[in-house]
DOSE-831532 format. One record per residue (C-alpha): y, z, x; residue number from 0; residue in three letters. Coordinates in steps of 0.1 Angstrom, whole numbers, plus 5000, padded with zeros to 4 digits. Each point is the difference from the previous one (the first is absolute). Example, Ala and Ser with C-alpha at 12.3 -4.5 7.8 and 13.67 -1.06 7.14 Angstrom:
BEGIN
(r (4955 5078 5123) 0 "ALA")
(r (5034 4993 5014) 1 "SER")
***
This chain:
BEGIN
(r (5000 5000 5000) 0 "UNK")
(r (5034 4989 5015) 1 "UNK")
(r (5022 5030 5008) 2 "UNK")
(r (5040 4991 4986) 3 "UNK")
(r (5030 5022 5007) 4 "UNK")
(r (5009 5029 4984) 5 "UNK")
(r (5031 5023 5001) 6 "UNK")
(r (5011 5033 5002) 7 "UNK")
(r (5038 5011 4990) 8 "UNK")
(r (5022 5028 4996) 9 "UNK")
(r (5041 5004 4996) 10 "UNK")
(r (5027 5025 4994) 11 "UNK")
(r (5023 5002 5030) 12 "UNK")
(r (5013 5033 5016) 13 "UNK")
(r (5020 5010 5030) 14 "UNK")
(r (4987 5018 5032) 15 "UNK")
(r (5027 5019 5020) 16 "UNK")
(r (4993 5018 5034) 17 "UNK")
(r (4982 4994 5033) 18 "UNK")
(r (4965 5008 4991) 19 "UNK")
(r (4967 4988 4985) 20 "UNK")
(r (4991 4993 4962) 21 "UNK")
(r (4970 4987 4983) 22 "UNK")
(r (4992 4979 4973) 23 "UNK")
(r (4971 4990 4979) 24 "UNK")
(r (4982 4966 5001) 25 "UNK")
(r (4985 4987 4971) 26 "UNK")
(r (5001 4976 4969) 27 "UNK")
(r (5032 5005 4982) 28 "UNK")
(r (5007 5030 5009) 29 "UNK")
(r (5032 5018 5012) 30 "UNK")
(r (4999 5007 5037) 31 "UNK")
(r (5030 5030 4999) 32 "UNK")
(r (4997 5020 5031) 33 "UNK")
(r (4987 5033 5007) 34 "UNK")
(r (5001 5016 5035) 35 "UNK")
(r (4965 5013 5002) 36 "UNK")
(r (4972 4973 5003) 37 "UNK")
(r (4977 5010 4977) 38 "UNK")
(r (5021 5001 4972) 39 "UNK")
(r (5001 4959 5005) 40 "UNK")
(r (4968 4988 5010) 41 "UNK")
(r (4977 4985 4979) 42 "UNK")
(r (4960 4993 5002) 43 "UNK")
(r (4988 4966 5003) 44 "UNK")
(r (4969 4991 4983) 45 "UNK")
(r (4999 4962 5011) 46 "UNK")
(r (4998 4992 5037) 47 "UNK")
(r (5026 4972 5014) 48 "UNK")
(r (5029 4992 5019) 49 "UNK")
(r (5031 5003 4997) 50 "UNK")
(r (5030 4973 5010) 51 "UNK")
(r (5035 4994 4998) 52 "UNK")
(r (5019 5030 4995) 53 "UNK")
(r (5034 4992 4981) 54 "UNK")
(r (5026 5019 4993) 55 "UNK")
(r (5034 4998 4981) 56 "UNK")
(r (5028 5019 5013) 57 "UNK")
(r (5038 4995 4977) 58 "UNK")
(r (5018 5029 5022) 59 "UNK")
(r (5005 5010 5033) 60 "UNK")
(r (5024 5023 5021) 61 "UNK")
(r (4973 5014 5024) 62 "UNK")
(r (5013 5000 5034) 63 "UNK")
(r (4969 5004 5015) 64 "UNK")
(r (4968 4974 4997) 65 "UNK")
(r (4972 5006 4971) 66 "UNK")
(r (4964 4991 4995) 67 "UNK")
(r (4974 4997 4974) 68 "UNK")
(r (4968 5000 5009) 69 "UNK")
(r (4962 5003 4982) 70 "UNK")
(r (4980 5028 5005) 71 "UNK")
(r (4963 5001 4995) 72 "UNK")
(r (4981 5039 4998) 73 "UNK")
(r (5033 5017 5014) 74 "UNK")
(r (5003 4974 5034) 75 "UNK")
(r (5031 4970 5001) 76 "UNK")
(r (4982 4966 5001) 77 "UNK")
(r (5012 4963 5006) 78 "UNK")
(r (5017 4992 4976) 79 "UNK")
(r (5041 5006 5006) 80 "UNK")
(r (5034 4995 4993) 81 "UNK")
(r (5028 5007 5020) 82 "UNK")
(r (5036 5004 4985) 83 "UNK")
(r (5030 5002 5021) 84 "UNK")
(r (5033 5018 4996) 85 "UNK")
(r (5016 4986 4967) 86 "UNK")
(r (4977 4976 4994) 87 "UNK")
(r (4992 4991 4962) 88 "UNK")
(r (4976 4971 4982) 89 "UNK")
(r (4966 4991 5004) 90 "UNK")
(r (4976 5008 5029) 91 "UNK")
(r (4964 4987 5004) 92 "UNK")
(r (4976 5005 5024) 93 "UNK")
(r (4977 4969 5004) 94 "UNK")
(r (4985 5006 5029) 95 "UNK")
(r (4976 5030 4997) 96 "UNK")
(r (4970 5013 4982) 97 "UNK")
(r (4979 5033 4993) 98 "UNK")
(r (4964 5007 4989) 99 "UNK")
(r (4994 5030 4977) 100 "UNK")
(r (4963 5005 4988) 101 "UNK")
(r (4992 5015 4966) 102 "UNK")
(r (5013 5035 5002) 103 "UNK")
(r (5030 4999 5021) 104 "UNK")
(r (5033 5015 4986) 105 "UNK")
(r (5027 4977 5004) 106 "UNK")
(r (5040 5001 4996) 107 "UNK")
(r (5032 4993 5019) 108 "UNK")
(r (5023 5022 5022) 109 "UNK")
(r (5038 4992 4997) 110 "UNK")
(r (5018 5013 5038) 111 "UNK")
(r (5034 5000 4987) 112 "UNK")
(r (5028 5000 5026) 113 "UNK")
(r (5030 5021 5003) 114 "UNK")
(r (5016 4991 4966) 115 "UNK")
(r (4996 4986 4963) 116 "UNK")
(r (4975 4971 4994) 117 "UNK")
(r (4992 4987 4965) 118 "UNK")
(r (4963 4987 4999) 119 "UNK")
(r (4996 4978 4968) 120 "UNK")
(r (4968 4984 5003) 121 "UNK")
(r (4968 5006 5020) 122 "UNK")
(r (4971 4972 5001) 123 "UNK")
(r (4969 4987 5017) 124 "UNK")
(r (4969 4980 4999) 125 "UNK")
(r (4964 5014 4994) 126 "UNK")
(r (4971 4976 5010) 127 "UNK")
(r (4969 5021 4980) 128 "UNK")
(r (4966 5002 5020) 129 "UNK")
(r (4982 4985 4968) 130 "UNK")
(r (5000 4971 4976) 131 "UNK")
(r (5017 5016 4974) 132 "UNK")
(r (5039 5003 4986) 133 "UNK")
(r (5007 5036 5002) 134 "UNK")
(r (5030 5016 5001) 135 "UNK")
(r (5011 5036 5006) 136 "UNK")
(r (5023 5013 4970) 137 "UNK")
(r (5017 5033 5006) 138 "UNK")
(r (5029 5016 4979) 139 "UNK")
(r (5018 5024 5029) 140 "UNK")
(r (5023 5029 5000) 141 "UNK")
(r (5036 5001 5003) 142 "UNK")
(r (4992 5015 5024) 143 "UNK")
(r (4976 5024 4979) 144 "UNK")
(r (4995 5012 4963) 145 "UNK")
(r (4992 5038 4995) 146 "UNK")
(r (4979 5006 4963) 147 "UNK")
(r (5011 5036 4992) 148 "UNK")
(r (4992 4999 4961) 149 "UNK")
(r (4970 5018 4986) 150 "UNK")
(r (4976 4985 4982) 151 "UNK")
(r (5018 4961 5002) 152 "UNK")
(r (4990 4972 4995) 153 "UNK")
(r (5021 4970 5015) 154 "UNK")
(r (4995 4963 5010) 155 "UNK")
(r (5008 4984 5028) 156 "UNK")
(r (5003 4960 5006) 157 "UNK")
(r (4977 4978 5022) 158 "UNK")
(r (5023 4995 5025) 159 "UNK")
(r (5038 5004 5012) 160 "UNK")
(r (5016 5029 4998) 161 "UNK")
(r (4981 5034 4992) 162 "UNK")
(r (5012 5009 4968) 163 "UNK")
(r (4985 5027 4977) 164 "UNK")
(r (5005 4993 4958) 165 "UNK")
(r (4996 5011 4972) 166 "UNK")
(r (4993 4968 4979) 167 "UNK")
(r (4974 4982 5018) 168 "UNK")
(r (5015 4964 4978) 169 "UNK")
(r (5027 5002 5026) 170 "UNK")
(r (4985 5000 5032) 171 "UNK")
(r (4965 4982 4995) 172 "UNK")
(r (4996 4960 5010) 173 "UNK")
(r (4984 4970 4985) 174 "UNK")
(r (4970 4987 5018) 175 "UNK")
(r (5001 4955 4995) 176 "UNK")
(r (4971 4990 5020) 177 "UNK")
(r (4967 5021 5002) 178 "UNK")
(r (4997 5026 5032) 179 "UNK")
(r (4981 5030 5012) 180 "UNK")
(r (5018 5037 5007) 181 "UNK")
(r (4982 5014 5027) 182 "UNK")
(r (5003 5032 5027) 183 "UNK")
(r (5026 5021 4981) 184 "UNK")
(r (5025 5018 5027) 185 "UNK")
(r (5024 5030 4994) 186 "UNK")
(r (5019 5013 5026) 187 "UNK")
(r (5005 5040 4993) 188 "UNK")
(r (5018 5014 5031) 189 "UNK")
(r (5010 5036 4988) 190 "UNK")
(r (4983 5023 4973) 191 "UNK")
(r (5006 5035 4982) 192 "UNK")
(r (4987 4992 4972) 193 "UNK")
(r (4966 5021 4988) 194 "UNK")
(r (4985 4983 4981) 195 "UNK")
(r (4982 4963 5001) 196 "UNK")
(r (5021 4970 4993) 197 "UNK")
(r (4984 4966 4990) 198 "UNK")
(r (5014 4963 5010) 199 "UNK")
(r (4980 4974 4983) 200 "UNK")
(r (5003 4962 4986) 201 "UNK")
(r (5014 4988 4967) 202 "UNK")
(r (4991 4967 4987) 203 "UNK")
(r (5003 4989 4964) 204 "UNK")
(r (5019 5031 4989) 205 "UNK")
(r (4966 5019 5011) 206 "UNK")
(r (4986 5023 5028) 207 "UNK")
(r (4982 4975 5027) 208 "UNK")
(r (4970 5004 5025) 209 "UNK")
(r (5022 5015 5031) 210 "UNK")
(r (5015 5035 5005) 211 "UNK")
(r (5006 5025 5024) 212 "UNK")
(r (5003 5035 5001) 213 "UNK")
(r (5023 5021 5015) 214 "UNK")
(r (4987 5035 5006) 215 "UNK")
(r (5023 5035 5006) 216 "UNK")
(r (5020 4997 5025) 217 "UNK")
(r (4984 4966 5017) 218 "UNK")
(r (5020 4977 5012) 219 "UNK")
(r (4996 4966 5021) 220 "UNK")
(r (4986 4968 4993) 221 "UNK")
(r (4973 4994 4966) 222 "UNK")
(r (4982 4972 4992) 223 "UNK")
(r (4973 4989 4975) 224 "UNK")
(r (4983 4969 5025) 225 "UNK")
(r (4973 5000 4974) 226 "UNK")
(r (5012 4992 4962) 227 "UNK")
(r (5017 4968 4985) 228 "UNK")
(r (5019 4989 4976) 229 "UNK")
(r (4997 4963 4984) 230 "UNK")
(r (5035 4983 4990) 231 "UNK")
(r (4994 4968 4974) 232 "UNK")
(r (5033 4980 4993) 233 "UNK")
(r (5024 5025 4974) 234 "UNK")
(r (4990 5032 5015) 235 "UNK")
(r (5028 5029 5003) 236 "UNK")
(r (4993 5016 5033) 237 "UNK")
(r (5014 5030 5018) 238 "UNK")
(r (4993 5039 5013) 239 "UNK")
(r (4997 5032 4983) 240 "UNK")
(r (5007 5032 5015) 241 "UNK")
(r (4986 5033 4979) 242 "UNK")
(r (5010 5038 5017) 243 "UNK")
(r (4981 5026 4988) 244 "UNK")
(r (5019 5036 4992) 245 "UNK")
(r (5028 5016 5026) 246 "UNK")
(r (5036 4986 5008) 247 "UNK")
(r (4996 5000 5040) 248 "UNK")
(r (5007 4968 5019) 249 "UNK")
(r (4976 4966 5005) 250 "UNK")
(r (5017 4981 5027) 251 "UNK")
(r (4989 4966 4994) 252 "UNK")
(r (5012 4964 5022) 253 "UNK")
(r (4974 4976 4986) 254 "UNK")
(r (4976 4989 4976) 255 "UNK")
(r (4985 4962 5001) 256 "UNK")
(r (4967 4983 5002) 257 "UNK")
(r (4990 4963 5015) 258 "UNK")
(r (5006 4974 4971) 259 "UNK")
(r (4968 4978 5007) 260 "UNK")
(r (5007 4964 4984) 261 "UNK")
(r (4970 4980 4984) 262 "UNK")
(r (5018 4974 4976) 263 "UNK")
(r (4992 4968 5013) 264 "UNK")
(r (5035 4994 5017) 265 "UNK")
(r (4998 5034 5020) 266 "UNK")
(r (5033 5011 4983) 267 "UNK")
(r (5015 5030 5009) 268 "UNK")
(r (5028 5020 4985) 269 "UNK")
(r (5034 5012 5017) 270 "UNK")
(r (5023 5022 4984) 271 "UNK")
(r (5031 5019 4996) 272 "UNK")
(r (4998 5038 4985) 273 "UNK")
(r (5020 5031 4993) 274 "UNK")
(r (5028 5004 4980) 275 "UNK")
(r (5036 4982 4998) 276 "UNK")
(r (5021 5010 4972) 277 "UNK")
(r (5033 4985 5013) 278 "UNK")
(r (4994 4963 4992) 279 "UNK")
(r (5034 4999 4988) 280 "UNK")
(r (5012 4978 4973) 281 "UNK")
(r (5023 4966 5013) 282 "UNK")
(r (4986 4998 5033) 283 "UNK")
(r (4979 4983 5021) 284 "UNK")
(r (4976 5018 5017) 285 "UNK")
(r (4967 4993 5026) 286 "UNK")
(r (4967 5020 5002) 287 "UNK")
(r (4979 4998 5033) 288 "UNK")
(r (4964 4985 4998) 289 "UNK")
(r (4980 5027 5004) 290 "UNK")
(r (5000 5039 5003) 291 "UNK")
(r (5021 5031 4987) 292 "UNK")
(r (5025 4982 4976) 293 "UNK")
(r (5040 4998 5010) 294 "UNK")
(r (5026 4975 4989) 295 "UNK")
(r (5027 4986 5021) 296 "UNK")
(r (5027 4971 4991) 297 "UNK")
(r (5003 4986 5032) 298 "UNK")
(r (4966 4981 4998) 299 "UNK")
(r (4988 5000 5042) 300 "UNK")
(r (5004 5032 4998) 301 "UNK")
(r (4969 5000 4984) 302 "UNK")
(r (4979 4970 5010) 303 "UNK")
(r (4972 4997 5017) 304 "UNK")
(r (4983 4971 5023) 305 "UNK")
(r (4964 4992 4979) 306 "UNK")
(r (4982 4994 5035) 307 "UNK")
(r (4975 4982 4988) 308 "UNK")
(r (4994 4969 4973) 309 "UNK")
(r (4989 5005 4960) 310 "UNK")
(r (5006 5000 4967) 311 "UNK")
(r (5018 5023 4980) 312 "UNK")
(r (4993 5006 4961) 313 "UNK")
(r (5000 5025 4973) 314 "UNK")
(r (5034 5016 5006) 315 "UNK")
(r (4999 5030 4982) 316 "UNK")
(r (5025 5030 4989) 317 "UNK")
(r (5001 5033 4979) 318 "UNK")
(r (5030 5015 4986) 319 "UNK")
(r (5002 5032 4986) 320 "UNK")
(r (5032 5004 4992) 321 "UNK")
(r (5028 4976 4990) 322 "UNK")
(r (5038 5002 4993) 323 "UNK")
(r (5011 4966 5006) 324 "UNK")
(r (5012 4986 4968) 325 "UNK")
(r (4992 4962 5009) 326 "UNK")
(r (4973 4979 5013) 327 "UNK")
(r (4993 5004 5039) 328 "UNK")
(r (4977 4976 5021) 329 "UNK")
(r (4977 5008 5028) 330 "UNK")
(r (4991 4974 5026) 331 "UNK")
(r (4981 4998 5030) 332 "UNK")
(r (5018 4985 5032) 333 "UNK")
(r (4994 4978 5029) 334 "UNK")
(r (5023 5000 5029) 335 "UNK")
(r (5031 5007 4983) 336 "UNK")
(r (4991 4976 4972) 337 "UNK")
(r (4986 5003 4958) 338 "UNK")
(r (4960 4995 5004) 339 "UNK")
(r (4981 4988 4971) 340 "UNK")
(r (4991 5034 4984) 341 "UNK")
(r (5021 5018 4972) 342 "UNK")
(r (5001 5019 4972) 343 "UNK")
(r (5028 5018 4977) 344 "UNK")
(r (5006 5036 4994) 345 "UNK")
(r (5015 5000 4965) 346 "UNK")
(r (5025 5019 4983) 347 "UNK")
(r (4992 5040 5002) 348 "UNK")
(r (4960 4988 5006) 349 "UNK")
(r (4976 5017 5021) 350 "UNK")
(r (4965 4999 5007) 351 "UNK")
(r (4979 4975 5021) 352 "UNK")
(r (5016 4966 5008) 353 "UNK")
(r (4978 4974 5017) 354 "UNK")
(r (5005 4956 5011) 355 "UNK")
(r (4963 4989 4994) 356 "UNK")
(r (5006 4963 5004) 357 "UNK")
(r (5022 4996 5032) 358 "UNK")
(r (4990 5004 5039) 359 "UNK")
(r (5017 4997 5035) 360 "UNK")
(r (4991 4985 5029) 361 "UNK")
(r (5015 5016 5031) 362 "UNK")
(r (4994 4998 5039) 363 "UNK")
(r (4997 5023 5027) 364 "UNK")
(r (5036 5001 5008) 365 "UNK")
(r (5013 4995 4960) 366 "UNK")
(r (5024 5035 4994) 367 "UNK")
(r (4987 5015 4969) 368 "UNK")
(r (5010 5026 4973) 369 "UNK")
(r (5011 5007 4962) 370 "UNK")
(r (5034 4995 4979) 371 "UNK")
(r (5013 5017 4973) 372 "UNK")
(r (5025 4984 4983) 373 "UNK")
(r (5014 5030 4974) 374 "UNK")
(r (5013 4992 4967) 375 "UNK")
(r (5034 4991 4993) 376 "UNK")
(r (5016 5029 4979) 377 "UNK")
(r (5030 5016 4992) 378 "UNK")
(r (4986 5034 5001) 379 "UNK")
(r (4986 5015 5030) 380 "UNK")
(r (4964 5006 5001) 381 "UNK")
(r (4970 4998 5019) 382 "UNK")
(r (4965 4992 5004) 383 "UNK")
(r (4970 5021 5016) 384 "UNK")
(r (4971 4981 5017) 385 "UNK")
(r (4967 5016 5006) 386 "UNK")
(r (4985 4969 5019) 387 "UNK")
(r (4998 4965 5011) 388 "UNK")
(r (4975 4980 5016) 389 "UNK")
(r (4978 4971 5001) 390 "UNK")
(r (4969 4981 5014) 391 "UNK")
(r (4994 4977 5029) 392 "UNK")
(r (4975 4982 5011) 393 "UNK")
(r (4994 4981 5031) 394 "UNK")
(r (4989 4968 5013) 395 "UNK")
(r (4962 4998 5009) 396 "UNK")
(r (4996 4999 5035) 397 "UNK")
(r (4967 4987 5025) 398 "UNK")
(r (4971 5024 4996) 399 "UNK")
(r (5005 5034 5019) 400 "UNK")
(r (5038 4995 5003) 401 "UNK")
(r (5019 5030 5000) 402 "UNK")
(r (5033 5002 4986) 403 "UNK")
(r (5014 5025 4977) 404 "UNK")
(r (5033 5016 5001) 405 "UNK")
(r (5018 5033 4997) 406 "UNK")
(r (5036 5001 4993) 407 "UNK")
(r (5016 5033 4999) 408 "UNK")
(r (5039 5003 4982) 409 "UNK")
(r (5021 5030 5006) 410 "UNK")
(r (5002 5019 5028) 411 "UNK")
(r (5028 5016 5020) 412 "UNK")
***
């Protein structure tokens, strides 16, 4: 079976200020942040591969003192590296190197911030998997970390982007369009008080699914169920449910994901955008990134990313929870500065699930890509809050045993 690309995005955007070290996380739409211990960051790889091109975005610079990001495999710096001199801003790739990881490594990046304020916006790189299959590694991450204090809660948490704990779990699941696999469920608890066991488990359909964890008094550190699964079919709600049991002491929690394993015909694989934006403001024109913890910006390269790698892009897909604009707003996807083919309209005062079944995008490896928002014309102020976007790509079937795949990360700093 021919292996085809696959990608892995996250977005948000943050600042780092200070001559020291930061990390971030490195997965599949998730939200990279930066934490200053290690282990907060790293995640476990269950698919064995290499990883190429590291790529970064950078919109602000007054360091006046060189910076670096680099990937780290199991706690050690590794090939792949960028280097960012004093004031420099835009977009850095590293084409040269490579690193091998083998199933089990725990993988992220380390920021080495020079003397200063530097404004990472976007993180990326290329993972070649070890096996004929599409996989990709979806992760919702902390901002930098979530603490659960509530007794007995129950909240849900979104597939990937930013780590997010609701209430209503309409506003933070996703739509599965193609049929895929959920495999090796991962929570990250670094800190616990609690005393009693709390339980992370899968959601599809608006019902419990095969994986879960559990969280025991006062154990903290990495949990994974590497032995359940969960079937997705085309129309399926997906997401993560975290129960506590009894006591209001603190769960200190940076992620929860599991590999997305894609077995539609077209190895499609979803990227997305999650968290919660309430400020879509009404008579402006705003962009989304790709991929990741959700943000809005209206300059648009703020938020752009380089898609690295060749495919198509489909199903473009939104929920709103909330809506105070008085007057129709319309979503598109972008290429390089430009309309793409997918749309859809927001219309007056709606929420709820949005979705372009009929149009695609083509884009190439070096096509900038992102989301617009163009709010509703009004004459009274209001506003619109977005739970999540995303949408499915799929790749170009490459020569038996190829190994592409690809791994941007948005939002960084």
């Amino acid at each position: 079976m021919p292996i085809v690309p696959h990608p892995i995005a996250l977005a948000g955007g943050f600042s780092k200020v200070g001559a020291n070290n930061s990390y971030g996380l490195l997965a599949n739409s998730g939200d990279p942040n930066s934490a200053t211990v290690e282990s907060n960051e790293q995640i476990t790889y269950r698919v064995a591969g290499t990883f190429n091109n590291l790529y970064m975005r950078i919109t602000s610079n007054n360091t006046t003192s060189a910076s670096s990001t680099t990937l780290r495999v199991n706690g050690t710096s590794k090939n792949n590296t960028l280097s960012i001199g004093t004031l420099a801003t835009g977009e850095f790739l590293d084409t040269t190197h490579s690193d091998v990881i083998a199933a089990g490594d725990k993988v992220n990046v380390i920021f080495a911030t020079g003397t200063g304020t530097i404004v990472r916006r976007v993180v990326s790189v290329t993972f070649n998997p070890g096996t004929a299959t599409n996989i990709v590694r979806m992760m919702a991450g902390g901002v930098p970390s979530v603490v659960l204090a509530a007794a007995t809660n129950t909240s849900n948490t979104p597939p990937a982007g930013a780590l997010v704990f609701a209430a209503t779990e309409a506003n933070i699941n996703f739509k599965a369009k193609n049929s895929g696999v959920l495999q090796n469920l991962f929570v990250n608890a670094t800190a616990n008080a609690r005393t009693t066991t709390t339980t992370v488990r899968s959601r599809v359909a608006a019902a419990n699914g095969n994986m879960s964890v559990s969280i025991g008094s006062a154990a903290s550190g990495i949990f994974e169920d590497n032995v359940n699964t969960d079937t997705l079919v085309s129309g399926n709600l997906f997401n993560y449910r975290t129960v506590t049991g009894t006591g209001t002491q603190n769960l200190t929690v940076t992620q929860i994901g599991a590999d997305y394993l894609a077995t539609d015909p077209n190895f499609s694989v979803p990227i997305m955008c999650a968290g919660n934006v309430s400020g879509l403001a009404s008579s402006t024109t705003l962009y989304v990134p790709f991929g990741g913890a959700i943000s809005s910006n209206p300059t648009e390269s703020q938020i752009q990313m380089q898609a690295l790698s060749s495919c198509t892009i489909s199903n473009m897909e939104a929920h709103v929870s909330a809506n105070g604009v008085a007057a129709a707003s319309t979503v598109r996807f972008r290429v390089s500065g430009g309309n793409g083919n997918q749309t859809f309209s927001i219309g007056s005062l709606a929420t709820g699930y949005f979705e372009d079944a009929s149009n695609t995008d083509i884009v190439g490896t070096s096509s900038e890509i992102n989301y617009q928002f163009a709010m509703g014309t009004t004459t009274t102020a209001g506003s619109m809050s977005l739970n999540n976007i995303g949408a499915w790509l799929t790749f170009p079937a490459l020569a038996t045993n190829a190994l592409v795949s690809w791994l941007p990360i948005l939002g960084v700093g």
